[in-house]
N, C-alpha and C positions, 0 to 999 in steps of 0.2 A: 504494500500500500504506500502511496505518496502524498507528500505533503506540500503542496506550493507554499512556498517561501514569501514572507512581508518582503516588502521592497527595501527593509531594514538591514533585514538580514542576507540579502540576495547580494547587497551593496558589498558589505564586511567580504564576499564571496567571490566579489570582481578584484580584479587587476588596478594596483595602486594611482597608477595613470588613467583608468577607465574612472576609480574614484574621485575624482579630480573633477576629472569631466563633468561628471554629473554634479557634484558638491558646489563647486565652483571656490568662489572668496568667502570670507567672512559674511557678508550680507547675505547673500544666500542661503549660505549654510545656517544663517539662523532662519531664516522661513523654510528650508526642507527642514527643521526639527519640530513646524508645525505639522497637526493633519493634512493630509492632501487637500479632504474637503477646507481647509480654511488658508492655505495658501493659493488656491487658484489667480491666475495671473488678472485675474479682471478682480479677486480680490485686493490680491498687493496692489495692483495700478490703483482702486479705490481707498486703500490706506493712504498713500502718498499724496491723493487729494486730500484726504482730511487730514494730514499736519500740514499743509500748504494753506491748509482755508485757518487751521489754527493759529499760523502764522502771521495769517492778513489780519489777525483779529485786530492789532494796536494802528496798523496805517490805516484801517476802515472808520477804525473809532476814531482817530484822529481827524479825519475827512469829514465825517459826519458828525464835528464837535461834543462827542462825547455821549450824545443824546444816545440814552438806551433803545427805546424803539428803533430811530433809524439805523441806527450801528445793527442791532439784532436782525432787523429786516433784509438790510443789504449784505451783511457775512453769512446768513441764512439760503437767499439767492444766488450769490456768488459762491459759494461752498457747495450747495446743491451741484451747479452749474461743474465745478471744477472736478466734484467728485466721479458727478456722471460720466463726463469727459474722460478721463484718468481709467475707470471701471472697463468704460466701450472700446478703449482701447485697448486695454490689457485683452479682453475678452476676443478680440479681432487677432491680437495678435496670437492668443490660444488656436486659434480657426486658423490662422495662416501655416503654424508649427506643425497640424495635423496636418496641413495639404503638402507643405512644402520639405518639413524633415527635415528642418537646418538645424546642424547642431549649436553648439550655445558658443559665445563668441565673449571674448574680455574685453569688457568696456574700458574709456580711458578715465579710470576710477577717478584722478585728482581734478579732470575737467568736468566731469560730470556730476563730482559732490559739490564743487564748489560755485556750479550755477546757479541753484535757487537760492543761493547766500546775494549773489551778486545781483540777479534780479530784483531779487527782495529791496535790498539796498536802493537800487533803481529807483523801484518802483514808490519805496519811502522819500526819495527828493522828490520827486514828480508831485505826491501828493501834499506833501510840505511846504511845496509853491518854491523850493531850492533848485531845482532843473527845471527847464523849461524844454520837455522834446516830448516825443510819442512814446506813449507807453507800451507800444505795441511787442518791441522790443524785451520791455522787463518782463512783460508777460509770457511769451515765450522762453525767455530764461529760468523761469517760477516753473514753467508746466513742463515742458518737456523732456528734461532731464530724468525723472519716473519713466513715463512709456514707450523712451529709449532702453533703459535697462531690463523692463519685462519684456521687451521687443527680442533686444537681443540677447541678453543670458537669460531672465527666468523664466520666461516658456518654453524653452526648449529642453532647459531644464525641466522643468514642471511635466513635461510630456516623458521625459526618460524616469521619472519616478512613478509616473501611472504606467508608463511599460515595466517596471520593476514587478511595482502592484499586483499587477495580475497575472506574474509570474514568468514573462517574456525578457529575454536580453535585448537591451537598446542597443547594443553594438550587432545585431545580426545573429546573434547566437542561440541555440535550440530553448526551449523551456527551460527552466531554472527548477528544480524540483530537489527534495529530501528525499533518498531512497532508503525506506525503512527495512530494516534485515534481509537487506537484498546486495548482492553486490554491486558496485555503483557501474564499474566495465559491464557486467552484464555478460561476462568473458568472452567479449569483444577483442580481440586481440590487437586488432588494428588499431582500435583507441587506446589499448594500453603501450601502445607505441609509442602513439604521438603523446602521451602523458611523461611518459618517461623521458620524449625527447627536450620537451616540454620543460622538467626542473634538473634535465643535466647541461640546456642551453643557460638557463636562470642561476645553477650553482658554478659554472663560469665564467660567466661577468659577473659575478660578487667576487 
């Protein structure tokens, strides 16, 4: 009898380089240590709007003199708005990763963290009446930086861990399974070949 493998333990099972791949950096690796159900890429793209809307809180309120209703109304609109945005896109870029099969790609970590800093920034003179230009600009450097990164590293990621899931190799490789009191060759000899060739190529290069 067999047991398909969580995509936990399937991972531990793969090739340290194969690990990599799918883990990716730090960011990552902390939402693959969520559920699958609550890492979905139109999830994260939707988190990323809501620290971005949490962010506009103090230039909104600033803009709108403080006044609680309108502060509330308009980060309420504009939050909705961001969030949605951020969500539909993560979720598009899920739909593209199941058509297209790209694997996950390293973003340019130091330009990409540091643009909704600099937007922001932006976007704080403009509304402080200190810069005079279009904000069309800052806006773009707020939003897009999120659903560049589920674009390209975590849906693709995200997709190699529901191939995990349900018991398949995202690298092309057979079922992933536990064979219980059974032998794993199958006495297969030809596989025990390529096994053997397999950790005496691996014990020299160490």
């Amino acid at each position: 009898m067999s047991k398909v493998l969580t995509w936990r333990t399937a991972l531990n099972e793969m090739h340290p380089e194969q690990q990599g791949v799918v883990l990716g950096g730090s960011l990552s690796q902390r939402f693959a240590a969520w559920p699958l159900w609550a890492n979905h890429p139109s999830y994260v793209g939707g988190l990323y709007g809501l620290l971005i809307t949490l962010a506009l809180a103090f230039p909104i309120g600033y803009k709108t003199g403080w006044n609680s209703t309108t502060w509330g109304i308009t980060l309420f609109y504009q939050g909705v708005f961001i969030i949605f945005a951020c969500s539909f896109l993560g979720f598009c870029s899920r739909i593209m990763m199941s058509i297209f099969k790209r694997p996950p790609m390293e973003v340019p970590r130091t330009i990409l963290y540091l643009m909704p800093f600099v937007g922001l920034a932006w976007l704080t003179l403009i509304i402080t009446g200190l810069f005079q230009t279009t904000s069309s600009i800052a806006w773009m450097l707020i939003i897009i930086p999120g659903p560049i990164y589920v674009h390209v590293s975590w849906a693709p990621r995200w997709r190699y861990l529901t191939i995990l899931e349900s018991g398949d190799d995202p690298f092309g490789g057979k079922r992933i399974r536990i064979q219980e009191d059974v032998d794993i060759a199958g006495g297969d000899d030809e596989l025990l070949n390529v096994v053997e060739t397999f950790e005496t190529t691996n014990g020299e290069e160490e």
